[in-house]
VEXKOLLO-463702 format. One record per residue: residue number from 1; residue in one letter; x, y, z of N, C-alpha, C in turn. Coordinates in nm, 2 decimals, m for minus. Layout:
! VEXKOLLO-463702
<r NUM,"A",<X,Y,Z>,<X,Y,Z>,<X,Y,Z>> ...
***
This chain:
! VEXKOLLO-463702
<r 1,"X",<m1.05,2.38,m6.79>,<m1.18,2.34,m6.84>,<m1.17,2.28,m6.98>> <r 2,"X",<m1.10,2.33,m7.06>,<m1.09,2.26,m7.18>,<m1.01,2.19,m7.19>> <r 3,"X",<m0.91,2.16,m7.10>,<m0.83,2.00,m7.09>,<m0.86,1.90,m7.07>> <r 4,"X",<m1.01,1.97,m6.96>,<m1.11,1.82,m6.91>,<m1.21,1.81,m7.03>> <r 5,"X",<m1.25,1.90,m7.11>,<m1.35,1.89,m7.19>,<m1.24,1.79,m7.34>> <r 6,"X",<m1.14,1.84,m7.34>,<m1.07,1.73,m7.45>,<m1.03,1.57,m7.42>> <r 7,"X",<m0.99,1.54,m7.22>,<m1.02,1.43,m7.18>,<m1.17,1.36,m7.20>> <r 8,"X",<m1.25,1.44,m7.18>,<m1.42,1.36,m7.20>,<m1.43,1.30,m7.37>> <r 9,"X",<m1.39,1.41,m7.43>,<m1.40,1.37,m7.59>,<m1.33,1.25,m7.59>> <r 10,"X",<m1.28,1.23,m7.54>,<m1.14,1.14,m7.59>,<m1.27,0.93,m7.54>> <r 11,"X",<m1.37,0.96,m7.46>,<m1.43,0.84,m7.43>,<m1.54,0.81,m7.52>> <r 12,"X",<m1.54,0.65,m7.60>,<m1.63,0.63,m7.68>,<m1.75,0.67,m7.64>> <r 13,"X",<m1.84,0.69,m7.75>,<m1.94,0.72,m7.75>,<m2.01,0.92,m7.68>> <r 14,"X",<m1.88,0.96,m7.65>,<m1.91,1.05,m7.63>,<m1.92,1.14,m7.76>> <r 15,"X",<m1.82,1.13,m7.81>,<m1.78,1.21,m7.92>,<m1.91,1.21,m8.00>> <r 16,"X",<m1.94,1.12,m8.04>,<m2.08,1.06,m8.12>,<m2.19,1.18,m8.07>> <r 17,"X",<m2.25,1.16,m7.98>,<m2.33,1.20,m7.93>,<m2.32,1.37,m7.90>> <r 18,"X",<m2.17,1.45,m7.91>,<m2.14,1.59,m7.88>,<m2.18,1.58,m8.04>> <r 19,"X",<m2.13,1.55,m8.16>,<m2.13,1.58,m8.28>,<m2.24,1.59,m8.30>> <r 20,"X",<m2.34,1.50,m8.22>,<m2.48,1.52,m8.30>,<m2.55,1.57,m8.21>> <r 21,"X",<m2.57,1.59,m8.08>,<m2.63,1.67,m7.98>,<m2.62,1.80,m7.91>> <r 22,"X",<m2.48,1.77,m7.91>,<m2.42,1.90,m7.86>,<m2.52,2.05,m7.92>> <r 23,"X",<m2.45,2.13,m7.85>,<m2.45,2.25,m7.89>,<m2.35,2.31,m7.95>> <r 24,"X",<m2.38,2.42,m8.05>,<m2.28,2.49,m8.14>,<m2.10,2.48,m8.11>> <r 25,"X",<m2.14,2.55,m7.98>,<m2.02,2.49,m7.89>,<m1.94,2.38,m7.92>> <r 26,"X",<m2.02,2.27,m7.83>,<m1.98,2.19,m7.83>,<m1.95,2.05,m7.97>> <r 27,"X",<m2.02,2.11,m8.02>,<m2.00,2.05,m8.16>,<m1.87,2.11,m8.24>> <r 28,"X",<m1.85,2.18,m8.20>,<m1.70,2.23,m8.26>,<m1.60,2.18,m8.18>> <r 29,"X",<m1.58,2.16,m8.04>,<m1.49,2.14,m7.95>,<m1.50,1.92,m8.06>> <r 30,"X",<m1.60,1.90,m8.06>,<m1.61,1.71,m8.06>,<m1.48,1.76,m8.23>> <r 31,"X",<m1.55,1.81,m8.31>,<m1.52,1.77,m8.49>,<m1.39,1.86,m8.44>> <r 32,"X",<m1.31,1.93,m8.39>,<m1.21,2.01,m8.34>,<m1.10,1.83,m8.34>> <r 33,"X",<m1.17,1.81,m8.21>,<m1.07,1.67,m8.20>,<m1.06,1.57,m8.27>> <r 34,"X",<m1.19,1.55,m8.33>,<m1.14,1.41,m8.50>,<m1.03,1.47,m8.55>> <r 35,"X",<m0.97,1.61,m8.58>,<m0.88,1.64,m8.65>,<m0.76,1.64,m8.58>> <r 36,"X",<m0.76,1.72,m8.45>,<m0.65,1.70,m8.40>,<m0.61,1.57,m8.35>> <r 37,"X",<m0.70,1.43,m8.30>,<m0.65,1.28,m8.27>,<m0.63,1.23,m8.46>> <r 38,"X",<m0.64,1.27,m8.54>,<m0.63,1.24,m8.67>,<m0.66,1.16,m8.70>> <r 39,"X",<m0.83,1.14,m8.67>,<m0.92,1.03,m8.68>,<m0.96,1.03,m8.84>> <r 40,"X",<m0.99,1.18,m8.87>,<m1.02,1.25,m9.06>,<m0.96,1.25,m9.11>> <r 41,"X",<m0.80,1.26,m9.08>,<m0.64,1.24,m9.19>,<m0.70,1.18,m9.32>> <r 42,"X",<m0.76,1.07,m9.38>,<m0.80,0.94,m9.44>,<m0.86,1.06,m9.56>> <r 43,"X",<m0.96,1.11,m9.47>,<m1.03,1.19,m9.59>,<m0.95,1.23,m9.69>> <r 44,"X",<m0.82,1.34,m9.66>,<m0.76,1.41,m9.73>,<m0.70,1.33,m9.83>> <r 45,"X",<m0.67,1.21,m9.81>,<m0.60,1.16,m9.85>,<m0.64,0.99,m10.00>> <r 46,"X",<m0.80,1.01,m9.91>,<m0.84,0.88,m10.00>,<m0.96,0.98,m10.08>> <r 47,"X",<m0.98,1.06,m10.10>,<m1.08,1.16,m10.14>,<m1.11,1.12,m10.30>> <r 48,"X",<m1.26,1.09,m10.32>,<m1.29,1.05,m10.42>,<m1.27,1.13,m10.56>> <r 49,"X",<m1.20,1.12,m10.67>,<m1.17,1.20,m10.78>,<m1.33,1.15,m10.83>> <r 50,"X",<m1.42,1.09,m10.83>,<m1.50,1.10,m10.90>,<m1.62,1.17,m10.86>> <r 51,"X",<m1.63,1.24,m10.70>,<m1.73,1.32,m10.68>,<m1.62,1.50,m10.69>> <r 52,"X",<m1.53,1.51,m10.71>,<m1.52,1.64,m10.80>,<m1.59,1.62,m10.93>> <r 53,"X",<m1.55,1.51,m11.03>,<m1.61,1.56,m11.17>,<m1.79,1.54,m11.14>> <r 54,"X",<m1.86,1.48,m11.02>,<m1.98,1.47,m11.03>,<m2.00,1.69,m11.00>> <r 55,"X",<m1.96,1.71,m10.89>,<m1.95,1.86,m10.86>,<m1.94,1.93,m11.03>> <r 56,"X",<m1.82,1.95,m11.04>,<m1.81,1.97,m11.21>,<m1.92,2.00,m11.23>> <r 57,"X",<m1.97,1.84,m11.30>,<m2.07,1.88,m11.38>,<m2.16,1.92,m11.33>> <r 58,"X",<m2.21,1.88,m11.21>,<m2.39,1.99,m11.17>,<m2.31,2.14,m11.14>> <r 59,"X",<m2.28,2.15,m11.06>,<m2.20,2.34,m11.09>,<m2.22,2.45,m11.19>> <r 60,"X",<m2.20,2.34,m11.32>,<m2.21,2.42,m11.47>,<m2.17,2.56,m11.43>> <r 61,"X",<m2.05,2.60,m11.38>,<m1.96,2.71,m11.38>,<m2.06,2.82,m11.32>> <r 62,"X",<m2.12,2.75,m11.18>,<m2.16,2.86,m11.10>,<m2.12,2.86,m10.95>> <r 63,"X",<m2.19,2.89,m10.82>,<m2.21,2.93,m10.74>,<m2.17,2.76,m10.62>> <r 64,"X",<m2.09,2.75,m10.53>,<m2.10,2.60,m10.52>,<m2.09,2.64,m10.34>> <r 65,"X",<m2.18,2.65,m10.27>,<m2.17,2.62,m10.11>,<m2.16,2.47,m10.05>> <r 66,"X",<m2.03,2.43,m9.99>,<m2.00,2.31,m9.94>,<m2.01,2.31,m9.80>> <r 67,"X",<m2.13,2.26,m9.73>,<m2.19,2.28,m9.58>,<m2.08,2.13,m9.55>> <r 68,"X",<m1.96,2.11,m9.41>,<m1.89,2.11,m9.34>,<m1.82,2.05,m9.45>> <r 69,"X",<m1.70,2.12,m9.55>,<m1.62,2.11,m9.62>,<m1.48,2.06,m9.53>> <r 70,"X",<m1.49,2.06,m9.39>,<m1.38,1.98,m9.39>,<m1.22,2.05,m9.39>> <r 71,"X",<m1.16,2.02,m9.46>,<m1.02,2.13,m9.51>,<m0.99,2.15,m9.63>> <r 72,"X",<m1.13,2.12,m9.67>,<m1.17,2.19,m9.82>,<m1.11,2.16,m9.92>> <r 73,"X",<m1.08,2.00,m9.91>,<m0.98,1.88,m9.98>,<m1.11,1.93,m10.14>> <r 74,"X",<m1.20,1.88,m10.15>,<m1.32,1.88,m10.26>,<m1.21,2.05,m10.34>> <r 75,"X",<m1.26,2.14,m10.25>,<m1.22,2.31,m10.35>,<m1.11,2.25,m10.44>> <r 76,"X",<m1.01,2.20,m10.38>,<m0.88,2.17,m10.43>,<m0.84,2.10,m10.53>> <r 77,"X",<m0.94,2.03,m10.54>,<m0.99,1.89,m10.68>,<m1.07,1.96,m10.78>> <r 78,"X",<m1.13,2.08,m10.77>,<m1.17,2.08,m10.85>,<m1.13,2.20,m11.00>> <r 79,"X",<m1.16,2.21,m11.10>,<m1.12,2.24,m11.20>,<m1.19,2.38,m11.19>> <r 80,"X",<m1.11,2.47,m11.17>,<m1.13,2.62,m11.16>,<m1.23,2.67,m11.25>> <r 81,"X",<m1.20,2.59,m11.34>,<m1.30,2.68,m11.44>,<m1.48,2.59,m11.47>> <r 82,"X",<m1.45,2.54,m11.38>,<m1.57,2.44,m11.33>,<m1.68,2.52,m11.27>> <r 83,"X",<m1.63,2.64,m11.17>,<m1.73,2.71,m11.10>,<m1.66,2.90,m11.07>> <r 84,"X",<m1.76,2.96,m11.07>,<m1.71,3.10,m11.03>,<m1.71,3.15,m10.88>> <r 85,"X",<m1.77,3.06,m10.83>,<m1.73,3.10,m10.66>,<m1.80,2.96,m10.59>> <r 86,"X",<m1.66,2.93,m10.51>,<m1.69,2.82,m10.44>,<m1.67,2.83,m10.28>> <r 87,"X",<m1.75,2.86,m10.13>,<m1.77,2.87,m10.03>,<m1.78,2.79,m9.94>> <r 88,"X",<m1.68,2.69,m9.87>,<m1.65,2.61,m9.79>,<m1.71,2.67,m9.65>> <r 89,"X",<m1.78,2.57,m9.55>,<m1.84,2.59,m9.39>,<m1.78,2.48,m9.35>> <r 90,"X",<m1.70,2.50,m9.23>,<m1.72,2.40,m9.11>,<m1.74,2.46,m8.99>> <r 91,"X",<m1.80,2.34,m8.91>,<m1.79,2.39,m8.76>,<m1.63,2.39,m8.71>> <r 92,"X",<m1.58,2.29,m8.73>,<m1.42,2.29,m8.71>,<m1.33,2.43,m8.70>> <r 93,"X",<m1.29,2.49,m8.59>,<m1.18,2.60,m8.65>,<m1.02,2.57,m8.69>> <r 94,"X",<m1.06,2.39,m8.65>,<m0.90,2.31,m8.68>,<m0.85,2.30,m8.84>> <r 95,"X",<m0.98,2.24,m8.90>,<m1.02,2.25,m9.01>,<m1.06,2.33,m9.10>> <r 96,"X",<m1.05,2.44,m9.07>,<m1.09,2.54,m9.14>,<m0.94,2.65,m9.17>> <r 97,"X",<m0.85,2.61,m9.01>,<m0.76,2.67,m9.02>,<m0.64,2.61,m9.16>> <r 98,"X",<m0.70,2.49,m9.15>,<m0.62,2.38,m9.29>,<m0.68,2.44,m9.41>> <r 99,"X",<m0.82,2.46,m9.41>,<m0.89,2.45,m9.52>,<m0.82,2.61,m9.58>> <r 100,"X",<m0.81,2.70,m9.47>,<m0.72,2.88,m9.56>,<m0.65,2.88,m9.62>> <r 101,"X",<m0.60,2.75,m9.60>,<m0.41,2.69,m9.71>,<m0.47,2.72,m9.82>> <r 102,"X",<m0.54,2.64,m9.88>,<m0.64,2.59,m9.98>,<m0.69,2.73,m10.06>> <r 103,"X",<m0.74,2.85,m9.98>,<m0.80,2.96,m10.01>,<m0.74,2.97,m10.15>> <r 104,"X",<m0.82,3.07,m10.27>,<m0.82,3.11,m10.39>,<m0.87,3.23,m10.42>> <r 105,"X",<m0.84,3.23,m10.58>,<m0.95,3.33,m10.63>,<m1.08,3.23,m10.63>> <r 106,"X",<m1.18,3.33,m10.56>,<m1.35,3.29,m10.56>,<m1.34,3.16,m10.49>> <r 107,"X",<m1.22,3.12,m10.38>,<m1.25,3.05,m10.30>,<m1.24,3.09,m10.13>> <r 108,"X",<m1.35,3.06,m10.07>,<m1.32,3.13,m9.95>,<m1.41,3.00,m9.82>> <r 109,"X",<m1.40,3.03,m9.72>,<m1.33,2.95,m9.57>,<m1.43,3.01,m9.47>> <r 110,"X",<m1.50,2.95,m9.46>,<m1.55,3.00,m9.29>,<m1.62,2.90,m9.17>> <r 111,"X",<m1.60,2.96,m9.06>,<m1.65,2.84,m8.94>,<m1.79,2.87,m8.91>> <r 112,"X",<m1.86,2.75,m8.95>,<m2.05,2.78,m8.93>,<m2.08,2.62,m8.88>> <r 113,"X",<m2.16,2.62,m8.83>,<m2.23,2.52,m8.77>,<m2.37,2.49,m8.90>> <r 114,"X",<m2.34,2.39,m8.96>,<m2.46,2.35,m9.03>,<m2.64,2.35,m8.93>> <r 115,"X",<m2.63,2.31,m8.88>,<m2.77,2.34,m8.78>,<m2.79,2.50,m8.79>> <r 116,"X",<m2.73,2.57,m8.75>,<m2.74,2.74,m8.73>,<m2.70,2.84,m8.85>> <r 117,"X",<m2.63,2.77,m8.95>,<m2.54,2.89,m9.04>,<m2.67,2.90,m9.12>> <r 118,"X",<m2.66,3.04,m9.13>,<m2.75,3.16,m9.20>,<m2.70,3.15,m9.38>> <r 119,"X",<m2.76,3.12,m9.44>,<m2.66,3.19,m9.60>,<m2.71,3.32,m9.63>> <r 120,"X",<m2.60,3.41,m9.70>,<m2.68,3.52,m9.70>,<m2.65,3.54,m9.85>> <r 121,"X",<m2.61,3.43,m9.96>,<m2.60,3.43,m10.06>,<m2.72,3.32,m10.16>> <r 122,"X",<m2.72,3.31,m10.28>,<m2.78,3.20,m10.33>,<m2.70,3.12,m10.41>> <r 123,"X",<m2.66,2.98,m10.43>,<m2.60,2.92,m10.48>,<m2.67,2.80,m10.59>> <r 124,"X",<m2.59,2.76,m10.66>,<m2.66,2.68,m10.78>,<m2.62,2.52,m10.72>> <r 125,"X",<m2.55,2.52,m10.62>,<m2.55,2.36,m10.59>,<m2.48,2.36,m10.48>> <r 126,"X",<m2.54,2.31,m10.36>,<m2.53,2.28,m10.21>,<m2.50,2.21,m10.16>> <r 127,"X",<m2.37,2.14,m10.14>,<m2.28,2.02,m10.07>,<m2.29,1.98,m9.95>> <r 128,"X",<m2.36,1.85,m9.94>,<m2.36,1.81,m9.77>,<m2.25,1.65,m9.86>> <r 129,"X",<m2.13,1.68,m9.79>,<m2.04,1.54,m9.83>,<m1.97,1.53,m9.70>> <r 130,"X",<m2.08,1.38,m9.67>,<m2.10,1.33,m9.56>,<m2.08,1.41,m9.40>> <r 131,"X",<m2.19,1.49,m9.45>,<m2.21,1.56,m9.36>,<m2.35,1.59,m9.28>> <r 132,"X",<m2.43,1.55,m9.37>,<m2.60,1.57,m9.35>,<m2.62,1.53,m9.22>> <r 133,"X",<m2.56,1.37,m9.22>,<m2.61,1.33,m9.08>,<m2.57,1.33,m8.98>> <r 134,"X",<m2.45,1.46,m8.97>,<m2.46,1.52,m8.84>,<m2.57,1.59,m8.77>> <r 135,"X",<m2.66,1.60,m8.84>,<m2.77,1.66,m8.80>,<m2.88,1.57,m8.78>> <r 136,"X",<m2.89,1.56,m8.67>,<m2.98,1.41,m8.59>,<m3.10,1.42,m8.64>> <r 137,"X",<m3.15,1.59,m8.63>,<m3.30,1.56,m8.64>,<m3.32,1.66,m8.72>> <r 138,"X",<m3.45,1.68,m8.79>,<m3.52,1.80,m8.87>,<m3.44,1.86,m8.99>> <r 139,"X",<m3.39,1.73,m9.02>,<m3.27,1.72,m9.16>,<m3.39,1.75,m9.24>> <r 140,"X",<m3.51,1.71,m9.26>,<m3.58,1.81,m9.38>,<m3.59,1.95,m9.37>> <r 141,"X",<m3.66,2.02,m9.22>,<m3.69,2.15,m9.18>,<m3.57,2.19,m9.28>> <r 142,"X",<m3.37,2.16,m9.23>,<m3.32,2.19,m9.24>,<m3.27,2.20,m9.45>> <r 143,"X",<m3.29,2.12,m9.49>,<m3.26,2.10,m9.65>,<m3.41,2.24,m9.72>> <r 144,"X",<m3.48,2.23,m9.67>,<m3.60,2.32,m9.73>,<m3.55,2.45,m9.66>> <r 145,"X",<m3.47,2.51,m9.52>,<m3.42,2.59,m9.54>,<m3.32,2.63,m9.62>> <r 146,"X",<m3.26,2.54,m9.62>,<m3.08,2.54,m9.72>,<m3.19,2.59,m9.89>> <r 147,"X",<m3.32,2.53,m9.95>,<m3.34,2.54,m10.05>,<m3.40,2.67,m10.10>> <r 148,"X",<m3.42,2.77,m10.00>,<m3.49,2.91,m10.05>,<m3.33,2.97,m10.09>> <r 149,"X",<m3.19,2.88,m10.08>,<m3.07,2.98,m10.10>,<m3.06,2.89,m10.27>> <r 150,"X",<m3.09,2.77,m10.29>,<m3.11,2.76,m10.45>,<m3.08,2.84,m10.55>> <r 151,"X",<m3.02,2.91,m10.64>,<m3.06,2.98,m10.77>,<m3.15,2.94,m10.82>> <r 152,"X",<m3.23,2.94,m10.93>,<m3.29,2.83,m11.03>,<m3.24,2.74,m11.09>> <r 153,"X",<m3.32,2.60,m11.09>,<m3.26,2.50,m11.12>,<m3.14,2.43,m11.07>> <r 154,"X",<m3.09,2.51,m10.92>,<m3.00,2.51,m10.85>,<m3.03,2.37,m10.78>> <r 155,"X",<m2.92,2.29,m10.73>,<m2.92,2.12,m10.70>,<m2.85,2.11,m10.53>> <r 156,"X",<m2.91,2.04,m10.48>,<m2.81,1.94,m10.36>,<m2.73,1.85,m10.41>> <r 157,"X",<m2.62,1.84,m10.34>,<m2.55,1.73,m10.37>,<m2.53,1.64,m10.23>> <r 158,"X",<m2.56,1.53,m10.18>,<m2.54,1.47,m10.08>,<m2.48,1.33,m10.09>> <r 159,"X",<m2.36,1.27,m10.01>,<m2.32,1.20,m9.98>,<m2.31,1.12,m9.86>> <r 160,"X",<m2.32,0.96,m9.87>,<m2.35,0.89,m9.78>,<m2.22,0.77,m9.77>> <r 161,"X",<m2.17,0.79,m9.68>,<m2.06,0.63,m9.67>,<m2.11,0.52,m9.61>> <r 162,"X",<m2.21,0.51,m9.53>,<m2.28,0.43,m9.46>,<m2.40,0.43,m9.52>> <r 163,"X",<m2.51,0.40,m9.64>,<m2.64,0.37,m9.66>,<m2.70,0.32,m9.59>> <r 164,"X",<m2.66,0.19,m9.51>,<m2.74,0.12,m9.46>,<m2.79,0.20,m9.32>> <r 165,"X",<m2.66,0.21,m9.27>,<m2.73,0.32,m9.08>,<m2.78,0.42,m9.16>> <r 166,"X",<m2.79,0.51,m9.23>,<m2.87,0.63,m9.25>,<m3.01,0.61,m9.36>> <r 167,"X",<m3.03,0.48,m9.36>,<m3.12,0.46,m9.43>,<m3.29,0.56,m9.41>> <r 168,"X",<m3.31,0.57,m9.31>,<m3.39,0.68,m9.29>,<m3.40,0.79,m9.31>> <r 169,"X",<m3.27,0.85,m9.34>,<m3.22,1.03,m9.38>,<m3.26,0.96,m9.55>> <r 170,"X",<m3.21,0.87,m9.60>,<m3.22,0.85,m9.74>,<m3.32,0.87,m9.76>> <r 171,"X",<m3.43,0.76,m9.72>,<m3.56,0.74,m9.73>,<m3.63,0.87,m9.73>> <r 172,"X",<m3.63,0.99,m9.65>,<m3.69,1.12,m9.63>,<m3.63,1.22,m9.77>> <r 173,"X",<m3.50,1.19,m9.76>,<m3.44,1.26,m9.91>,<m3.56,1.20,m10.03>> <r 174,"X",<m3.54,1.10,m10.06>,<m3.60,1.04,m10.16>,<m3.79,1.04,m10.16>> <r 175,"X",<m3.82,1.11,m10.06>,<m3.96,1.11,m10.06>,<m3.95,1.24,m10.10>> <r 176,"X",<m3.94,1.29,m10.02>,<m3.96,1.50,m10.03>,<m3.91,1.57,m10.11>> <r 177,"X",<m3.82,1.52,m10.19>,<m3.74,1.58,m10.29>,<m3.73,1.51,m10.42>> <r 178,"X",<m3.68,1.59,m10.60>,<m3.74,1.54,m10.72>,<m3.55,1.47,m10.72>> <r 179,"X",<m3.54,1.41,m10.73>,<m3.44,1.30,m10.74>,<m3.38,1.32,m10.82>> <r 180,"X",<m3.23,1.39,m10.89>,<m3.18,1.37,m11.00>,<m3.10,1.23,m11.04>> <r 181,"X",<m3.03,1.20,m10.95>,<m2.93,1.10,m10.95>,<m2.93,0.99,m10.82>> <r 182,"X",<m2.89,0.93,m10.80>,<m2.92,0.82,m10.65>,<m2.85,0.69,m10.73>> <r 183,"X",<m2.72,0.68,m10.67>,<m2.64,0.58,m10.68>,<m2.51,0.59,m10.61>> <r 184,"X",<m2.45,0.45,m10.63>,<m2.31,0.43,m10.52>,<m2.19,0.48,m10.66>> <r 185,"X",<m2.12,0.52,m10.57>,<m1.98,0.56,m10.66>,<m1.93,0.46,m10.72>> <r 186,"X",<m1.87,0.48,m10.83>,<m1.85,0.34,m10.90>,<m1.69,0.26,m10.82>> <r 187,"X",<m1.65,0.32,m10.73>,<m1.55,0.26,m10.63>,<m1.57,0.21,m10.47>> <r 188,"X",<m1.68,0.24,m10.43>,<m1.72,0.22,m10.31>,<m1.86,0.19,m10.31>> <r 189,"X",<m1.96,0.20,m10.18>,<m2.07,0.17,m10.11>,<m2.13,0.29,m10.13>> <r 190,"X",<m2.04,0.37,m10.14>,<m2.08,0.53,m10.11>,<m2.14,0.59,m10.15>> <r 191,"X",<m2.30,0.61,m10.12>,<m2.43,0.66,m10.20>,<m2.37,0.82,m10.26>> <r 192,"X",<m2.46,0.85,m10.36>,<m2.47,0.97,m10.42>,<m2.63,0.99,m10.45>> <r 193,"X",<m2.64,1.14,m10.37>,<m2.79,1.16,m10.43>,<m2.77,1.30,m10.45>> <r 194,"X",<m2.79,1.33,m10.60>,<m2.84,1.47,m10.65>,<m2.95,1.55,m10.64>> <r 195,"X",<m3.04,1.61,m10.57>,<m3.20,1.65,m10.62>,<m3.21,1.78,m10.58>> <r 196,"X",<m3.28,1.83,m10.61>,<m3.40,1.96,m10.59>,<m3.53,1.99,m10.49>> 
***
């Protein structure tokens, strides 16, 4: 069964549509195989040094939840004494199994499904990098739950490589929420929006 289910992944537009429709499940089996066909390699490797020092600074040496961190390339860039506890999720257990390399003091690793993962903590700043729009729909429902785990004065950080297709997740970010920051990286396309 899961030979045939890694043959299905393997045909365009399937993948697409497991990532964003699927179930828990199967949303892990689709983001499982970007890693193992080494479609993500790139990330690790082209990873922007300028959204650690953006992290840095909103952090201000607290609490940092990174919702589908990936193999937790970001923990690894950043400057220890930048934050006191930093908490990487992915759905991935391929990715996550990379991301334990990485583990630290006050850094830790776990497999959650952004749609479903519960926090049972409060954090001062909440990382969706390029991850938000995995979540097809009820991306507000979903950000106003993520915001009762806020500290005070506690921030989102969201990243966008494509602006233009997700122009609508932007557009909702930017209505519903108080905007700290909203701009492209000074090396790419690649939106940045900070808010509350």
């Amino acid at each position: 069964m899961l030979k045939r289910l890694k043959a299905i992944l393997t045909v365009p537009g399937i993948l697409y549509f497991f990532t964003r429709f699927g179930g828990s499940a199967l949303r892990r089996q689709a983001f499982n195989q970007k890693y193992r066909d080494g479609s993500w390699d790139y990330f690790d490797k082209e990873h922007s040094p300028e959204m650690a020092k953006v992290i840095e600074e909103y952090a201000k040496k607290g609490r940092i939840l990174d919702m589908g961190c990936g193999t937790g390339i970001l923990a690894s860039l950043l400057d220890a004494d930048s934050f006191t506890y930093y908490r990487g999720v992915d759905a991935s257990t391929e990715a996550i199994a990379l991301a334990q390399k990485r583990k630290g003091e006050n850094i830790y690793f776990e497999i959650g499904d952004i749609q479903s993962y519960e926090c049972k903590d409060d954090f001062d700043l909440i990382v969706f990098e390029e991850s938000l729009y995995y979540v097809p729909i009820f991306r507000r429902r979903l950000l106003r739950r993520f915001a009762q785990h806020l500290r005070h004065g506690g921030l989102f950080v969201v990243t966008v490589a494509d602006p233009r297709r997700f122009k609508g997740m932007i557009r909702m970010i930017r209505k519903n929420f108080q905007i700290i920051e909203d701009r492209c990286f000074q090396e790419s396309k690649r939106l940045l929006l900070v808010f509350r």
